[in-house]
N, C-alpha and C positions, 0 to 999 in steps of 0.2 A: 726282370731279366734273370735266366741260367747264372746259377753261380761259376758253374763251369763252361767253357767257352761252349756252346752248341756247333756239333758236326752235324752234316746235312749232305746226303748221298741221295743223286739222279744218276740215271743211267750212266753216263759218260763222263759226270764231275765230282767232287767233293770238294765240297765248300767249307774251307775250315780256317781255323784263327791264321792270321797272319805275323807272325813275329820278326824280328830282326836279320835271320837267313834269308829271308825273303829280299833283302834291299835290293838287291844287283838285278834283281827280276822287276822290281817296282818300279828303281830307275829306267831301264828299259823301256817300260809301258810307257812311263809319265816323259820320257824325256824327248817322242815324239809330239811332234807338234798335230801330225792326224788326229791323235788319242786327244790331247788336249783341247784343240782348238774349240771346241762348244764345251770347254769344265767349268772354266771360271776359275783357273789356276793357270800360271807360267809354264813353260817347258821345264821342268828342272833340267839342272847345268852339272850338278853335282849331286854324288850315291847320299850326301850327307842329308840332303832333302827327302830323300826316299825315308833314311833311316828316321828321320823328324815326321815324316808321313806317317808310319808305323806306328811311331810313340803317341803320337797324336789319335790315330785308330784306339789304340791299348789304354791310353786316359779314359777316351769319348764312352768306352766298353764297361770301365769301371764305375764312373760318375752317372751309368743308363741314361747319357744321351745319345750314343748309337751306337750301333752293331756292322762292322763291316768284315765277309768274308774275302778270304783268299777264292781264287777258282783255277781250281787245283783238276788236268785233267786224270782220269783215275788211269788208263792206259801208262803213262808214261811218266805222270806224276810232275808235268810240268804247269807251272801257275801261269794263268797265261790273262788274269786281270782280278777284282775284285768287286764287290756287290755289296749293299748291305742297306741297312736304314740309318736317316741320322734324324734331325727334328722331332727326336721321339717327343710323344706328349704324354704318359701313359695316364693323366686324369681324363684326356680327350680323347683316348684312345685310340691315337693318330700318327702316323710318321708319315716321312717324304723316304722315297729309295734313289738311289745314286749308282751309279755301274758303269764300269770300261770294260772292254777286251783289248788286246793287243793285237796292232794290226792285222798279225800274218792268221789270227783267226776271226777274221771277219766271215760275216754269212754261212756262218757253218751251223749256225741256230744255238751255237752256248749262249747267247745273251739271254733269249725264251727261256732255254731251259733255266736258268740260275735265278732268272728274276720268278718265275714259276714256283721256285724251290721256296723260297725266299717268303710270296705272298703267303705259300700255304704255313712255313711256319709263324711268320707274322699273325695269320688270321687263326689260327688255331694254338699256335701257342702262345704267343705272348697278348693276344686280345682284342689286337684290335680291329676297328670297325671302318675305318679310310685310312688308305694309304694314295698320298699322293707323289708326285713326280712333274719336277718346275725341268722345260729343256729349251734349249734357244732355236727360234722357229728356225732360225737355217738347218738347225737338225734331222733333217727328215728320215736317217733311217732308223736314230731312237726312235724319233716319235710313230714311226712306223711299229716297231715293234710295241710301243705299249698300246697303239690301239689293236695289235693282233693278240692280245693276253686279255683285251677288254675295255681298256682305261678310256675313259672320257675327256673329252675339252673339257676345260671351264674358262678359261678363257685368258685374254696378253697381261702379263704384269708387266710395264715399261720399265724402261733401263732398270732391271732390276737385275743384272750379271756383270760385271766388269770382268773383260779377257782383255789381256795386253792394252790394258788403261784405257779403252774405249764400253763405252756401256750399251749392254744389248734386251731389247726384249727378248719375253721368254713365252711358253703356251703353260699353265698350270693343267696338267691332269691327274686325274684322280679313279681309283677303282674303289666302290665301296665293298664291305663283308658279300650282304646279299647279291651283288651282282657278279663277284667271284664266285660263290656257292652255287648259282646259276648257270657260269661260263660253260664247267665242264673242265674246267684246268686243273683240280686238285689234284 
């Protein structure tokens, strides 16, 4: 990992550290139940969960188990969700990627673009060779989008999510190096 946070500019976003300014925007996100309902996390109820979200990012960042950006639009400079890897493995040279938006910009294609952002520095800079992605099958329009970026089934891990104390299967997919290098997404 970057010793220094990595910034990452697409057309329309910048994807960059997320700090403590940030909570009142995060509780926003997370404190929908829309956003939440396939996370595998509570509605937060209180900014103070946000700001424990954050810390827990900035730990996960320091000890290289994951990286998670802000997405940040560049027009208006408003954060409007965040992205990133966690499950790094860097012997296996493997992570899982994770990503919300905020309701009010659904289907406007920032999810593509930032998870796009994302693979190519994953696969070109930090190495690795699979990145996967676990999402609970009621999810269809995650799951839609990672198979429009490439990803493949591999198939149901059971109750392997708990949302609001019930446990849910989920689909594992997965895009490997060469089959991004192929896509045409860099």
């Amino acid at each position: 990992m970057p010793s220094t946070f990595p910034l990452i500019e697409t057309d329309r976003l910048r994807l960059r550290s997320i700090d403590q300014s940030d909570a009142e925007q995060i509780y926003q996100t997370f404190s929908k139940e829309e956003v939440t309902r396939y996370y595998g996390m509570n509605v937060f109820k209180t900014k103070e969960e946000a700001e424990a979200l954050i810390h827990s990012f900035k730990l996960g960042y320091q000890s290289n188990r994951l990286i998670r950006w802000g997405i940040e639009l560049k027009d208006s400079g408003t954060l409007i969700g965040t992205c990133g890897y966690h499950s790094l493995s860097p012997k296996y040279k493997r992570a899982e990627i994770g990503y919300e938006i905020s309701r009010d910009y659904w289907r406007m294609g920032y999810s593509i673009e930032a998870i796009k952002a994302i693979l190519s520095f994953g696969f070109e800079k930090m190495g690795l060779i699979r990145v996967g992605a676990v999402v609970m099958i009621e999810n269809t329009p995650s799951r839609s989008v990672l198979q429009k970026l490439g990803f493949k089934e591999e198939g149901r891990l059971r109750d392997y999510i708990i949302q609001d104390d019930k446990p849910y299967d989920v689909i594992m997919h997965s895009i490997l190096k060469e089959e991004w290098q192929k896509s045409g997404f860099q």
